[in-house]
C-alpha positions in Angstrom: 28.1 -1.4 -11.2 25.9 0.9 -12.7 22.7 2.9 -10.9 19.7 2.6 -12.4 16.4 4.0 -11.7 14.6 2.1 -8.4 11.0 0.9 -7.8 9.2 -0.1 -4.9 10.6 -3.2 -4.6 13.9 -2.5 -5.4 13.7 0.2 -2.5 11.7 -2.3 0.3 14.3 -4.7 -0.8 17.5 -2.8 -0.6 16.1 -1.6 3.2 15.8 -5.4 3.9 20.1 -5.4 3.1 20.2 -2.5 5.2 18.5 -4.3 8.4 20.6 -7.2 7.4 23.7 -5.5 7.5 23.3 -3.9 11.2 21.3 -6.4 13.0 24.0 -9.1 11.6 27.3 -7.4 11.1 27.0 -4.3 13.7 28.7 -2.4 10.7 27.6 1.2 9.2 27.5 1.3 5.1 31.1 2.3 5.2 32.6 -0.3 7.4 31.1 -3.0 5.7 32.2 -1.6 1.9 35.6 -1.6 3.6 35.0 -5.1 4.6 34.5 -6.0 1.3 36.9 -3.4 -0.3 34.0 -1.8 -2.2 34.0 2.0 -2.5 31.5 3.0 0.4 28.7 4.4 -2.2 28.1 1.2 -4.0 26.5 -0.5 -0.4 24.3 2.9 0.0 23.1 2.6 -4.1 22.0 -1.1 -3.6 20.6 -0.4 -0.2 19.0 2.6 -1.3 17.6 -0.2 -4.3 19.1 2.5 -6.8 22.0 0.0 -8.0 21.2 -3.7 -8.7 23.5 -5.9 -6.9 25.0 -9.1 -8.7 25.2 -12.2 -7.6 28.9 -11.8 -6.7 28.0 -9.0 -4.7 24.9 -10.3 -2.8 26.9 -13.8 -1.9 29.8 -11.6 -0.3 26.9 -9.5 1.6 25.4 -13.0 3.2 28.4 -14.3 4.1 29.6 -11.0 5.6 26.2 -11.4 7.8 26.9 -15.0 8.4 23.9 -16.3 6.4 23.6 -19.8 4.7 23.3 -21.0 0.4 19.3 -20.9 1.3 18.9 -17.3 2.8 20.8 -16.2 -0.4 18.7 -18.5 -2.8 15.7 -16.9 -1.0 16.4 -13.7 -1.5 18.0 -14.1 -5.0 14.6 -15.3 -6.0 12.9 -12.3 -5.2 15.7 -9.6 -6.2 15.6 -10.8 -9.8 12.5 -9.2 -10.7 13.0 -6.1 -8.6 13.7 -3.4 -11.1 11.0 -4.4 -13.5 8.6 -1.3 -14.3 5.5 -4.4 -13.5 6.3 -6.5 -10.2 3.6 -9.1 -9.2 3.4 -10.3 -5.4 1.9 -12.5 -3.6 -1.1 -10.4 -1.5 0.1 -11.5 1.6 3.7 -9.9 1.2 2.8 -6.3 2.8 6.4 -4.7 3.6 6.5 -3.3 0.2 3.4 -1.6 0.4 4.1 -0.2 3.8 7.1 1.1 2.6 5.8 2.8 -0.1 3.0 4.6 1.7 5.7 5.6 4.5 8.1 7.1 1.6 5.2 8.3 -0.2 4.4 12.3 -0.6 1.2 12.1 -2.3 -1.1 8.8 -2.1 -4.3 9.0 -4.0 -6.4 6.1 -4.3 -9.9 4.8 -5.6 -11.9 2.0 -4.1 -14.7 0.5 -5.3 -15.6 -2.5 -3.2 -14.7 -1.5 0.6 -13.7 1.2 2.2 -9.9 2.1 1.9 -7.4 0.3 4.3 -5.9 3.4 5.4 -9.1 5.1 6.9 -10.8 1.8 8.0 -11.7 1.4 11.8 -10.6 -1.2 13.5 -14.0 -3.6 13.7 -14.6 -2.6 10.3 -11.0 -4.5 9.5 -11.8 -7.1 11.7 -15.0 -7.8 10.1 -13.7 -7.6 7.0 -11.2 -10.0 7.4 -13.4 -12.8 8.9 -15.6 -12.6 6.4 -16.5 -16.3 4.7 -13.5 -17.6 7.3 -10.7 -17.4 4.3 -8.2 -16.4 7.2 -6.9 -18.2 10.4 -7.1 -16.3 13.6 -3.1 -15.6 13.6 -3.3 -13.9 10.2 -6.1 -11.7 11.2 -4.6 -10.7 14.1 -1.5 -10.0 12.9 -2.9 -8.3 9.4 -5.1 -6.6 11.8 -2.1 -4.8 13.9 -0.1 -4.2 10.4 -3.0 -2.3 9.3 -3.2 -0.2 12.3 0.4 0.0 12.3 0.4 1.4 8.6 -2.3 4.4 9.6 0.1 6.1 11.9 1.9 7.8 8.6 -1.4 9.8 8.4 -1.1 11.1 12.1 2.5 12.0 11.1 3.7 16.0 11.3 4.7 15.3 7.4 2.1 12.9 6.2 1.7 12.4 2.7 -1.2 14.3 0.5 -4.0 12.0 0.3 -7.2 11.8 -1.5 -9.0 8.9 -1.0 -12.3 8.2 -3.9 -14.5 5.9 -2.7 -17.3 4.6 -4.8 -20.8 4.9 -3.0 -20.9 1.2 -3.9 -18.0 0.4 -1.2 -20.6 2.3 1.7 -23.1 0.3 0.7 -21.4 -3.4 0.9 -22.6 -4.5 4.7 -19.2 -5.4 6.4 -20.0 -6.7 9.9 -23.3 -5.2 11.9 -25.2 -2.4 11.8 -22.7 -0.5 14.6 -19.2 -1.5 12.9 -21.0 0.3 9.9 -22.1 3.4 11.1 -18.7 3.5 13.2 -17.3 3.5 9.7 -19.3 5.5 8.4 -18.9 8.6 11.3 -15.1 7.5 10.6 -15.5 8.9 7.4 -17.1 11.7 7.9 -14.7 13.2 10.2 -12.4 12.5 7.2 -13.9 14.7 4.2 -11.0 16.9 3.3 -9.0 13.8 2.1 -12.6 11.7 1.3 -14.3 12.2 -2.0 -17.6 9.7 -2.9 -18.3 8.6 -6.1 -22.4 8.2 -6.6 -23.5 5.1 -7.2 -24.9 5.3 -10.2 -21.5 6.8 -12.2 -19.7 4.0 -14.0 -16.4 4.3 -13.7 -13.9 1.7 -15.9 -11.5 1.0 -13.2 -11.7 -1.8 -10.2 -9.5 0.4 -7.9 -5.9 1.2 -8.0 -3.4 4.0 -5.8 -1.1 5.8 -7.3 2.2 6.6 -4.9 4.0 9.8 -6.1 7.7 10.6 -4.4 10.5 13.5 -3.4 13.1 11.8 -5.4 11.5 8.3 -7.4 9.3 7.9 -10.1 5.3 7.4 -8.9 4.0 4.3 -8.5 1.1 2.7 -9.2 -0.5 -0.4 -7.6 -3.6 -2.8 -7.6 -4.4 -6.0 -5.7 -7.1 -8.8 -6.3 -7.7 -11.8 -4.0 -4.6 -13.8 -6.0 -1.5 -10.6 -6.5 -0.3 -7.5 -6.0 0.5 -5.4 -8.8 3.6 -2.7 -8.6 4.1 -0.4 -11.8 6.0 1.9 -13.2 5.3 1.9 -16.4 5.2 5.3 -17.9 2.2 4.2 -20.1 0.7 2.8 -17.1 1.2 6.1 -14.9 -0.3 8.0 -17.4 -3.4 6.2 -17.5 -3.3 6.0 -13.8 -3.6 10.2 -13.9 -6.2 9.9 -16.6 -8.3 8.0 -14.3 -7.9 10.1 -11.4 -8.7 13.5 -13.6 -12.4 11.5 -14.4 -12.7 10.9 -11.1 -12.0 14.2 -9.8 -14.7 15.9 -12.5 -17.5 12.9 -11.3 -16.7 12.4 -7.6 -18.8 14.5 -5.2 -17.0 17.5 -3.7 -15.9 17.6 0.7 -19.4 19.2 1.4 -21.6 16.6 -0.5 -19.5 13.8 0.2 -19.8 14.8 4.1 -23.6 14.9 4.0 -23.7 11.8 1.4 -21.7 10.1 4.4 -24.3 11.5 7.0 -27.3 10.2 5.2 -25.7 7.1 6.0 -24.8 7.4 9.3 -28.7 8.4 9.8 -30.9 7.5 7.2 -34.4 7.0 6.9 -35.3 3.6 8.7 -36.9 2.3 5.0 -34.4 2.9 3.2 -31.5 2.2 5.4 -33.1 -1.9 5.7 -33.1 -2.1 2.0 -29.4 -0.4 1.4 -26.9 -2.8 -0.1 -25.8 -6.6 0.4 -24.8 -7.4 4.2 -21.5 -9.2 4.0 -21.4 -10.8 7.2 
């Protein structure tokens, strides 16, 4: 078995052996490669999703942890792709994004259409989510908490670097009422050495994206719509991915204006603030 370099995926998925392995077995890495009579650093490669595991292997892993032809078909189905440099999910499969911010030493992102989920307030996630009634109440709240649950990596005493863009666009979409808004907004504020706004009337060619950079893997970058989650790892693609963030840095306003762009919104003028932007509500 040969290691080869990991992804996302390959990492959130290896961690999901791992789990496997000592809620079902009991066993440490070594007492299960003993079980099997593999050498103890093949379970820590495909755990640490730096080795792909074959069929052979996964089969004797499942059985090891007592689980059925179907658990292993599940899984199987997944695994396949998990080494490609372009994985698509499904946008409500979150563990692999989680994982990646949590592993993550620098996360810089842009955002064009609402504010970033990792500096969001609670109502403004709540509003967001109810909004045209796309999700049942048991999604919300559990999204809801998993989002909370995922900003606790920025109150961490080794949080990654962030920089979060934010086009002025995102401020100006209406999510919820007028208080969930400025809430957001004062949110914000008290956020500007990771915040940067992008004026409104700058084009920029991109709909969004973060890029994930790591101690030890290659940098990731990702991108979600409505329908999929995109994980890459494309060289080409990374490249690009830097490209856009260098624009961004040269157009995007700088802590100080970006603070008292976010102010001007937290108090504006009562004229213009009636006439500001959609209300999605």
């Amino acid at each position: 078995m040969k290691t080869t370099t990991s992804t996302a995926y390959s990492r959130d998925l290896g961690d999901e052996l791992r789990r496997l392995r000592e809620t079902c077995t009991g066993m440490g890495g070594r007492a299960l490669a003993v079980n099997l009579g593999w050498d103890p650093s093949k379970v820590s490669n495909i755990e640490h999703g730096k080795a792909r595991a074959s069929e052979i292997d996964l089969v004797q892993i499942f059985t090891a942890c007592g689980k059925d032809i179907d658990y292993f078909e599940n899984f199987r189905r997944r695994y396949q792709n998990a080494f490609d440099e372009y994985v698509l999910q499904v946008p409500d499969n979150l563990r692999t994004v989680a994982m990646a911010e949590s592993t993550a030493t620098t996360i810089t992102s842009y955002s064009t259409q609402s504010v970033p989920g990792l500096v969001q307030t609670t109502e403004y996630t709540d509003a967001f989510y109810r909004l045209g009634g796309f999700m049942s109440e048991e999604r919300i709240d559990a999204n809801l908490r998993f989002r909370t649950d995922r900003q606790a990596i920025l109150r961490r005493h080794d949080r990654p670097d962030c920089l979060f863009y934010i086009h002025e666009i995102a401020l100006q979409q209406r999510v919820g009422d007028d208080r969930i808004m400025k809430g957001q907004y004062a949110r914000l504020s008290h956020d500007t050495h990771v915040v940067r706004i992008v004026p409104w009337d700058v084009v920029v060619p991109s709909y969004g994206c973060v890029l994930w950079e790591f101690e030890k893997s290659k940098p990731v970058a990702f991108s979600e719509t409505d329908l999929a989650q995109v994980f890459v790892q494309d060289p080409g693609a990374i490249a690009r991915t830097r490209l856009l963030f260098d624009h961004l840095d040269e157009v995007a306003l700088d802590a100080g204006q970006s603070r008292r762009k976010l102010e001007e919104y937290i108090s504006p003028p009562r004229e213009e603030f009636d006439g500001r932007g959609p209300r999605l509500a």
